[in-house]
N, C-alpha and C positions, 0 to 999 in steps of 0.2 A: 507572450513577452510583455513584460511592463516597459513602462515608463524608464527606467535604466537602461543606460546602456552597459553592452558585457565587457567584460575584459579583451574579449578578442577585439570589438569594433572599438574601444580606446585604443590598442596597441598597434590596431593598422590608423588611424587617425595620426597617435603620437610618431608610425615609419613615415609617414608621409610628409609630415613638418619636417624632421630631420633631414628627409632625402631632398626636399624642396629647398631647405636651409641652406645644409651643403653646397647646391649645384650655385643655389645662388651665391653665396660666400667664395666660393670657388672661380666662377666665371666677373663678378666684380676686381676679386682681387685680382685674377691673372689679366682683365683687360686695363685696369689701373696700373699696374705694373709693367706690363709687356706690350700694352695697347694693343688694338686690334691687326693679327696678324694673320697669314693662311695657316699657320699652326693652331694658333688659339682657336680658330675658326673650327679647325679640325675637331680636336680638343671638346670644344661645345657640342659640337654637333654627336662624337660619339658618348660624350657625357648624360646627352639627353636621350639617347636612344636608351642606355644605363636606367636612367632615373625612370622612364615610362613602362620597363621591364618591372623594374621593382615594385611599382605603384602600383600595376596589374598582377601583382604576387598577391594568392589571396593568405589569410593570416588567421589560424595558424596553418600550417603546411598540412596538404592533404596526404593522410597515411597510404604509406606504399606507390606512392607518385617520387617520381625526379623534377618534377616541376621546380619547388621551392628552392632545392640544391643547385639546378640547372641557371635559374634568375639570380639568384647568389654571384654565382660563378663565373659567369657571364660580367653581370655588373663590375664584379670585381676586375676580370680583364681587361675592359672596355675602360675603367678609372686609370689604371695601373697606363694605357696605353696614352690618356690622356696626361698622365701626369709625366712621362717620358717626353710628350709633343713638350710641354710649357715650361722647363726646366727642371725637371727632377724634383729631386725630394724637398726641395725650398716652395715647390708647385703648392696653390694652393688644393688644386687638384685631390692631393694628398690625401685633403680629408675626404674626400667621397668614398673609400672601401670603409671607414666608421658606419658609414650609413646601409653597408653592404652588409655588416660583420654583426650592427644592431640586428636587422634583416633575419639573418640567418639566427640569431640567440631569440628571438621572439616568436621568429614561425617556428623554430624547429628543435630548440633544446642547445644545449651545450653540445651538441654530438652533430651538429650542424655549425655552431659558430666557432669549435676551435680546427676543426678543417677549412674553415672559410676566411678564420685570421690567419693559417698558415697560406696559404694562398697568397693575401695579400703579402705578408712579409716576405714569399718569395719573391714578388710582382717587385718588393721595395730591392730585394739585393739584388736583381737583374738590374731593377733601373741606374741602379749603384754602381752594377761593372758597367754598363755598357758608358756611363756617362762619367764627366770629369769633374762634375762641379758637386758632389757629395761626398761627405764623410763621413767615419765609420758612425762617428756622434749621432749625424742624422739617422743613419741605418737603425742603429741601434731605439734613440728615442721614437721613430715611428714606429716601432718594431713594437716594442714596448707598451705605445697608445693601443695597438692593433691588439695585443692579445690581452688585454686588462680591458679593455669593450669589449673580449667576446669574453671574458670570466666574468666580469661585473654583472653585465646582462644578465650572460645567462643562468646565472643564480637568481636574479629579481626574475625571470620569467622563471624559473623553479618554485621559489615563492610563491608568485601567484596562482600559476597551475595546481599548488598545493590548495591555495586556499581557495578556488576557487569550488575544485572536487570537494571540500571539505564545506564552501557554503550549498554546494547542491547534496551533498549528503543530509545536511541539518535541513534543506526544503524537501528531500523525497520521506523523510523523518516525520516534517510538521506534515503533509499530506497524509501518511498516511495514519499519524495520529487525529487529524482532523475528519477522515474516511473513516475512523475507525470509532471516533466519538459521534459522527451522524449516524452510524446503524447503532449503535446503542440510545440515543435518544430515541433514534424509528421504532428499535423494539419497545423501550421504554413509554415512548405515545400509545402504542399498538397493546401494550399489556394493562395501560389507564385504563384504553376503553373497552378492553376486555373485559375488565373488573367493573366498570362502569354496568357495560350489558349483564354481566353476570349476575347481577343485584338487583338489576331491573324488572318489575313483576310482568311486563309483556313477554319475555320467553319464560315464564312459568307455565309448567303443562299442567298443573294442578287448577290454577287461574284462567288461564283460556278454557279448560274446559268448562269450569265453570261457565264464565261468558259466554262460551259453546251453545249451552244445556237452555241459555236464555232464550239464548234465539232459536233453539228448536220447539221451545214453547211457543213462539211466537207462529211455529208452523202449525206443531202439532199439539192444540192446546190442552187437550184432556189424557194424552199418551205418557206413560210414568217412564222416564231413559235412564240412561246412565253410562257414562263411556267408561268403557274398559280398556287398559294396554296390554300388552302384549305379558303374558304370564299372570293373567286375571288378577293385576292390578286395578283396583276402582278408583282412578280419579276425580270423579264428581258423579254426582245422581241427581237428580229432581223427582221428585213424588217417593212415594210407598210403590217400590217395586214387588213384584208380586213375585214367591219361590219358584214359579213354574218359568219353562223354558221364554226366552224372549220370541215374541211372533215376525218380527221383525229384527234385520241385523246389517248393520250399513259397514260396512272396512272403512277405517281411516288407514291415508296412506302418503307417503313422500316419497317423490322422485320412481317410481313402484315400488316402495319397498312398504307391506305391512307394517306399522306401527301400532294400530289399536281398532278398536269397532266402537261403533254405537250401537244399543240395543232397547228395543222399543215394545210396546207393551199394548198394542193399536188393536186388539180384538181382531175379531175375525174377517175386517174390511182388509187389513193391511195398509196401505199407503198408495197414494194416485204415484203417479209417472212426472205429474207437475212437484210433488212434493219430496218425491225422491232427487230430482235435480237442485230442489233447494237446498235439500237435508245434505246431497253431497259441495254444494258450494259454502256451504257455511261450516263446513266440517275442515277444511283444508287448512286455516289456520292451527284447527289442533294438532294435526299432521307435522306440519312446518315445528308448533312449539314443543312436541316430544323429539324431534328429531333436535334441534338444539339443545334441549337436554342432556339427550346424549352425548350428543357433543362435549359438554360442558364435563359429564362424568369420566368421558374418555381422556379430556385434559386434566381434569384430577387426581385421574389412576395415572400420567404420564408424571407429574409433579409432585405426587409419592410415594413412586417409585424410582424419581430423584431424588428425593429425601432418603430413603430408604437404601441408596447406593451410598451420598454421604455417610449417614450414620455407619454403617458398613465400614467404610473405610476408615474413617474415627476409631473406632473401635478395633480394627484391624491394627491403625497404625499405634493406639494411645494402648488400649487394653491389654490386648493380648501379649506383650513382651510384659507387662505387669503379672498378669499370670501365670504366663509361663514361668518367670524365676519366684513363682510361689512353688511350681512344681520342685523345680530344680532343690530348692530348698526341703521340700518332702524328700525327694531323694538323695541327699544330706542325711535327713535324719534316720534314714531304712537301711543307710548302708552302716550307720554308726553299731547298729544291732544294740544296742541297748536299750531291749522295748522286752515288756513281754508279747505273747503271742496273741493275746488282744488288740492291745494297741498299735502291732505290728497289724494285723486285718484290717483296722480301723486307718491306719494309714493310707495304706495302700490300695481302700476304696476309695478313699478322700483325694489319691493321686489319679488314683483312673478320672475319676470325675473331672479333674483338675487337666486333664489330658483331653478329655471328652469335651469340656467347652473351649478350650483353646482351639481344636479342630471344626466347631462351630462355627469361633468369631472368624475364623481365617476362611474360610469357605462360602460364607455370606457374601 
């Protein structure tokens, strides 16, 4: 959550002042009026049970609960009953199902606040027959405030609900445009340094062999080598290797997988056991840079044979209907028969073929 508050915790804030508003407006004016009586007493005391219902209404209404319906209806009875205590519909009482009726258009839709204005307006014609000091004037205009607070409402809570789904649409939107622009940068970092390492002459298996071959001199200083990969490939030599078979033959290898050999040229001594664990320590990086090599070729058979799907469908989608009514057109002209039997043959190889590469490009 940021810094903002939602719409829901403004709308229980703005029931709260109303309903506070109310009780107060309500309980000044009937004790200014009526002064403090065992009615008004009454009056208060059930008005506040009303108000502390409503407060505790959480907003918006929980789906598939009667909770919110329930504190509605409740309030409204409990107003209704106080505004009978303090004289009927002149009561300021009165106004308190307003804040019952907001209540219900804010937690719960119009399908909550015009069941909740009918309510009240029946709470208003009971309190009408039973008592003598109202008229139909009054009936009617509280009648009237009651159901124009719950249409007013509940259209500005429809609005908002509208737009509020509509600002969390435009944020699960920018999220997942922003989600979607981090892995393309990530790929985009990730294919630099791709390109970076790919051009680098330390994964060059040509190059480290080289370098290799130095440092076997450095073992084997008078022995002529030269390493071999795998399908007698010669990536580097040192000295005048001689025709005859190598006396010596070291495997280079990665993770065990054969890569290439070195082959050595040591006379009839061969190599000590000290020199052999040299020759294999210093061989392992050529290991490692044949084996990213491959690597490297294996991503560039995967990247054009990308290319090679585009182009494909290029041509699928651009060419080939261009051809095709080259065809169609040949056969236009074979069906006119106005050819001789030359140029009727001549055609009609010219269509085969025309038929043969359209079934090419479509097939690729």
């Amino acid at each position: 959550m940021t810094g903002t508050p939602s719409w829901s915790h403004r709308l229980r804030i703005t029931s709260i002042i109303i309903h506070i508003g109310a009780f107060a407006v309500a309980v000044v004016g009937t004790v200014v009026v009526s002064g403090v009586t065992t009615d008004t007493a009454v009056a208060i005391g059930i008005s506040t049970v009303g108000v502390l219902i409503a407060l505790a209404t959480p907003i918006p209404f929980p789906k598939g609960s009667w909770l919110g319906a329930a504190s509605v209806a409740i309030g409204i009875v409990l107003y209704s009953f106080a505004t009978a205590l303090t004289g009927g519909l002149t009561s300021s009482f009165a106004l308190l199902p307003v804040a019952s009726i907001f209540l219900a258009a804010i937690g719960g839709s119009h399908r909550f606040a015009l069941p909740a204005a009918a309510l009240a307006i029946l709470g208003v014609t009971l309190i009408s027959t039973i008592g003598t000091s109202s008229s139909l004037n009054d009936v009617a205009r509280i009648s009237a405030i009651y159901g124009l607070t719950a249409i007013a409402f509940s259209e500005i809570q429809r609005a908002i609900a509208s737009e509020s789904k509509r600002a969390a649409d435009i944020l699960l939107a920018t999220k997942a445009a922003l989600s979607r622009a981090e892995r393309l940068t990530a790929t985009h970092d990730l294919l630099e340094d791709l390109v970076t390492i790919a051009t680098s002459p330390d994964i060059n298996a040509v190059a480290t062999a080289q370098d290799t071959l130095r440092d076997v001199a450095v073992i084997l200083p008078d022995a002529p080598a030269r390493i071999v990969a795998n399908g007698d490939v010669i990536l580097a030599r040192r000295g005048t290797t001689p025709p005859s078979t190598p006396t010596t033959s070291v495997p280079i290898s990665w993770q065990d997988r054969p890569l290439a050999r070195l082959e050595l040229w040591t006379g009839d001594e061969g190599i000590t056991t000290t020199e052999a664990a040299a020759l294999h320590q210093t061989l392992a990086p050529v290991g490692l840079a044949i084996d990213n090599d491959l690597m490297l070729q294996k991503l560039a058979g995967m990247t054009i044979q990308r290319e090679r799907l585009r182009l494909a469908r290029e041509l699928h989608d651009d060419i080939a209907p261009s051809i095709a009514s080259v065809g169609l057109a040949l056969d236009m002209i074979l069906m006119a028969g106005d050819l001789s039997p030359d140029q009727a043959r001549n055609l009609e190889a010219t269509r085969s073929n025309v038929t043969r590469l359209v079934d090419t490009v479509r097939n690729r």
